[in-house]
BAVO-60625 format. One line per 5 residues: their letters; for each residue x, z, y of C-alpha. Coordinates in steps of 0.25 Angstrom, whole numbers. Layout:
% BAVO-60625
A> X,Z,Y  ...
% end
This chain:
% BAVO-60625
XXXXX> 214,48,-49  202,56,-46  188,53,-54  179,46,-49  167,54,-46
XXXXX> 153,54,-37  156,64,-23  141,67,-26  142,72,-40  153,81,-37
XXXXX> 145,87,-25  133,87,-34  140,94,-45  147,103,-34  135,107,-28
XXXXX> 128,110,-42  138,120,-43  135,127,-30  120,127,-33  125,134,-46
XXXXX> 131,145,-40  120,146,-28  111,151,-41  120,159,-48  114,172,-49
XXXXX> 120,185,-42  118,199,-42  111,203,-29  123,210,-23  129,197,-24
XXXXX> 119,186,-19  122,190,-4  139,186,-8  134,172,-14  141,161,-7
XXXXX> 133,149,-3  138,139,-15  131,126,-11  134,128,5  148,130,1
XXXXX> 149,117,-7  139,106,2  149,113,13  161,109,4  155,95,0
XXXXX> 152,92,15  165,93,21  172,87,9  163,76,9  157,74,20
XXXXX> 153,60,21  148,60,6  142,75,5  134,78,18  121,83,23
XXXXX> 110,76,14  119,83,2  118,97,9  105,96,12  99,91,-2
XXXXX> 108,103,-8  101,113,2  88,109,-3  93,109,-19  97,123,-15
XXXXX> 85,127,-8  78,122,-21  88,130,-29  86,144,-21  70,140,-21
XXXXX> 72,143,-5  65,136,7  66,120,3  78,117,15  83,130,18
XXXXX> 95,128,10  97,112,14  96,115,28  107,126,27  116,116,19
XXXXX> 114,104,29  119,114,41  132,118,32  135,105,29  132,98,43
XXXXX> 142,109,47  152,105,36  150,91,38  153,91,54  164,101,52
XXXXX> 170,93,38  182,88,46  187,102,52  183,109,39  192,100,30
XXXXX> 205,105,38  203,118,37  208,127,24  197,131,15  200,147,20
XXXXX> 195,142,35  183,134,30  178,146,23  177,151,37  169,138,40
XXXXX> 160,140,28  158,155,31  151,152,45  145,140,35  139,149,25
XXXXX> 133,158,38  129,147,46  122,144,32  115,158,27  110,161,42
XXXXX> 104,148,43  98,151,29  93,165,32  88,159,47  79,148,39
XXXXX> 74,160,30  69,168,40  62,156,46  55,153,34  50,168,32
XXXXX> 56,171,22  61,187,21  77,189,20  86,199,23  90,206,34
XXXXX> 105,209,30  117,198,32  122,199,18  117,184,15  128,183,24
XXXXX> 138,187,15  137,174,5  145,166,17  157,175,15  159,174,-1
XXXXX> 156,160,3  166,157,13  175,166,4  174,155,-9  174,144,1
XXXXX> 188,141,-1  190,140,-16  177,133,-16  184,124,-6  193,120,-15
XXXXX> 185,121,-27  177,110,-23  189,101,-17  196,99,-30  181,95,-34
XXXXX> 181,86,-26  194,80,-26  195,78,-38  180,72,-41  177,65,-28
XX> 185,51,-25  185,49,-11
% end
């Protein structure tokens, strides 16, 4: 028997993690190579879930993050409600595939992601740089996707009663 348990709480919890882990701090050489937590899991909690954890979720948890980073108020949020609009229209294909082939998903994902990111900095004025390496957090990302995959599915199968 499973225990009885709120789907928000465990998201709320989950996602508490992420932000966690967004902040943790990094030498320099590695802040490039740090995957994109919170993406990761509203991606995760968006196919799972897709008809209790959806876009008002992604969005309020771009703006915490935005908050978070002390970037542009709705940078972040706008980002996340892309990714998980993509989740959630793709939920049923993603669900079949093995975790080592939605890594692949969440790969162009986490560019789709850090492009639209750098494109909505540059809009706003502010400087950044010239190289791609920001590029690079989408791979370690995409590379932890499937043990965070199933990370977060015994999480939920064991907390969440459907």
């Amino acid at each position: 028997m499973k225990p009885s348990g709120s789907t928000y709480w465990v998201v709320i919890v989950s996602l508490f993690f992420a932000y966690l882990l967004a902040i943790v701090p990094l030498p320099d050489w590695a802040l490039n190579w740090r995957p994109q937590w919170v993406l990761l899991f509203v991606f995760y909690w968006t196919m799972a879930l897709p008809y209790r954890v959806g876009l008002g979720l992604s969005w309020t948890a771009g703006l915490l993050l935005d908050v978070l980073e002390g970037s542009v108020l709705g940078l972040n949020a706008l980002v996340l409600l892309t990714v998980a609009y993509v989740s959630l229209s793709l939920h049923q294909r993603l669900r079949m595939y093995t975790p080592v082939q939605q890594s692949g998903v969440v790969l162009l994902a986490c560019l789709l992601a850090l492009g639209m990111g750098q494109w909505l900095r540059v809009i706003n004025g502010e400087s950044v740089p010239v190289d791609a390496g920001y590029l690079f957090a989408a791979i370690t990302s995409a590379a932890i996707w499937p043990a965070l995959f199933s990370l977060l599915r015994g999480l939920r199968r064991r907390f969440i009663t459907n």
